[in-house]
C-alpha positions in Angstrom: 19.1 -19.8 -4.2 17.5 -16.9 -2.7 18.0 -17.1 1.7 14.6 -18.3 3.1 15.6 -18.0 6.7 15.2 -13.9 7.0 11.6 -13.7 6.6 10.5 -16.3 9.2 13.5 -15.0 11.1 12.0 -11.5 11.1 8.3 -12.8 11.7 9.3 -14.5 14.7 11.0 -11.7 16.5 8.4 -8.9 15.4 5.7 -11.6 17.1 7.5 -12.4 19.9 8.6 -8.8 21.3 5.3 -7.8 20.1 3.5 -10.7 22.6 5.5 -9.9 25.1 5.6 -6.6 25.3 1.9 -7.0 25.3 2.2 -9.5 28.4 4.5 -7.2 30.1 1.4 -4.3 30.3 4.0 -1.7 29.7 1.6 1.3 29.3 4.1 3.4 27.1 3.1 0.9 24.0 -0.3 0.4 24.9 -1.3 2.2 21.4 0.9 -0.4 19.3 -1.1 -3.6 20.5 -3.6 -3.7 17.8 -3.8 -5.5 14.5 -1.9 -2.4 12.3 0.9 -3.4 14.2 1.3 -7.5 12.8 0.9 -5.9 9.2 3.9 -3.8 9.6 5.8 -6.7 11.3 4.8 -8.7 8.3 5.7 -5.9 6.1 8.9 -5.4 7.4 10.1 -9.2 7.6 8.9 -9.4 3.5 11.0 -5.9 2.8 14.0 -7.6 4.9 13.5 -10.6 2.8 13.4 -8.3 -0.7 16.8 -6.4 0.7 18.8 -9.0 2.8 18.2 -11.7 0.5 17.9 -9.9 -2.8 14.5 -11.3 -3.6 13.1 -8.1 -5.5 9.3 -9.5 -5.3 8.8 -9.3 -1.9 9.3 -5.6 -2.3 5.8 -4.9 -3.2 4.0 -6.9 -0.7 6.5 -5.5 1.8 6.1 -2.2 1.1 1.7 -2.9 0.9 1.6 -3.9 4.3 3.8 -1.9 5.9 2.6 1.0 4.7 -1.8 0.1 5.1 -0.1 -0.9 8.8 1.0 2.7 9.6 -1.7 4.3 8.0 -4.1 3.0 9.8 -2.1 3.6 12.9 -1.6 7.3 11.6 -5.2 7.9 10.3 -7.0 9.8 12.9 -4.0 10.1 15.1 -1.8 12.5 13.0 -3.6 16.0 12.0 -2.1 16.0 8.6 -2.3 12.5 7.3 -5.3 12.6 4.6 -8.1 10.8 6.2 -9.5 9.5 2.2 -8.1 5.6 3.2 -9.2 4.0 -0.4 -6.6 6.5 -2.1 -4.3 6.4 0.5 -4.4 2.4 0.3 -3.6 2.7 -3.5 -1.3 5.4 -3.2 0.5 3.0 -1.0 0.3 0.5 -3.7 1.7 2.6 -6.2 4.8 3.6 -4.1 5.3 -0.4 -3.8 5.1 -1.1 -7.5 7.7 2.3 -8.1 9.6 0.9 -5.9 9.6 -2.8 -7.4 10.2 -1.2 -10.4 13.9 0.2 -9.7 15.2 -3.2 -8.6 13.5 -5.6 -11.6 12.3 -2.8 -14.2 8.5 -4.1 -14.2 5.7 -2.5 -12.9 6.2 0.9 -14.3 2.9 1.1 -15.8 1.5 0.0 -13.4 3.1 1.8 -10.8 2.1 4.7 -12.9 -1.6 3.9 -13.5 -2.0 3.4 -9.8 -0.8 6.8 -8.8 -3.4 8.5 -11.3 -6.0 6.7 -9.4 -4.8 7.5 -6.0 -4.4 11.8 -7.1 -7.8 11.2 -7.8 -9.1 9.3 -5.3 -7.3 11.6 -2.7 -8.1 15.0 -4.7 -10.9 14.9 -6.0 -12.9 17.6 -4.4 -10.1 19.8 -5.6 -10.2 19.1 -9.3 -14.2 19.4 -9.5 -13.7 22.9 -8.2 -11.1 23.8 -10.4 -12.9 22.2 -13.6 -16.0 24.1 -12.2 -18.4 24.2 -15.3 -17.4 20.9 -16.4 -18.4 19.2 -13.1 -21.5 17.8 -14.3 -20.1 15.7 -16.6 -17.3 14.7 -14.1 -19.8 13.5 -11.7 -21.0 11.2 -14.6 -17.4 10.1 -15.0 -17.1 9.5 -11.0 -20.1 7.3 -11.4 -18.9 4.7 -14.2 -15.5 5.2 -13.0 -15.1 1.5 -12.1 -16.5 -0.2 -15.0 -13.5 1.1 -16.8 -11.2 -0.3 -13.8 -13.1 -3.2 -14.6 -12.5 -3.2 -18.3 -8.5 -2.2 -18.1 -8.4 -5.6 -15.9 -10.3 -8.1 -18.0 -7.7 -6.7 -20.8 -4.7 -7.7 -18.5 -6.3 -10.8 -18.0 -7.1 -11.8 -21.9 -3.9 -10.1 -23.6 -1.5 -12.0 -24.9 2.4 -12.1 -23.9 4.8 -10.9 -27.1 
């Protein structure tokens, strides 16, 4: 029986310091007072609940909204941090699925399929230029792009377990 306390445990301490640190009007965490902020106490209190109380499935839901939590606190804020937030978002989702997949071996492929999108999503520009001639048909590519995400999912949906 997996331990059940942790997560709630973790939710109600990340709330309450955050509430009343926001009561307390110290100025020094005036920037950490917005909504980015519950997501990562959320995220942290499922990955505390995936590593404290070995239950591997709250690892990708930890890591998902721990990490859209800090980037949207880092977007804009940090000069480096890529400002593309749709392949940022499933980069992030990718790195949660890898990471599933070294404690309970599933989610490879998916991990994997994920983190083709993202490298596209966040590099695009780039691999038009280098492709250069063929950008035409790329462009027709980047335009029906989501049928086939649509596709690949209606096949995960109707295939059959072995």
């Amino acid at each position: 029986m997996k331990n059940q306390r942790i997560f709630p445990g973790i939710i109600l301490i990340g709330f309450g310091a955050y509430f009343l640190l926001q009561q307390a009007g110290i100025t020094l965490f005036q920037q950490f007072f917005t909504w980015p902020t519950l997501l990562i106490i959320v995220g942290i209190a499922f990955l505390g609940q995936a590593f404290k109380a070995n239950d591997q499935e709250a690892i990708l839901p930890g890591v998902i909204m721990t990490g859209f939590g800090l980037h949207f606190h880092l977007a804009g804020h940090v000069s480096i941090w890529p400002t593309n937030t749709i392949g940022m978002l499933i980069l992030i989702i990718s790195i949660g699925f890898f990471l599933r997949f070294q404690k309970t071996n599933t989610g490879l492929f998916q991990a994997f399929l994920f983190l083709i999108l993202a490298v596209l999503l966040l590099f695009y520009d780039k691999i038009a230029g280098y492709l250069g001639l063929l950008q035409n048909g790329m462009s027709l590519v980047w335009k029906f792009w989501p049928a086939l995400l649509i596709v690949v999912g209606i096949y995960f949906l109707l295939k059959k377990k072995k």
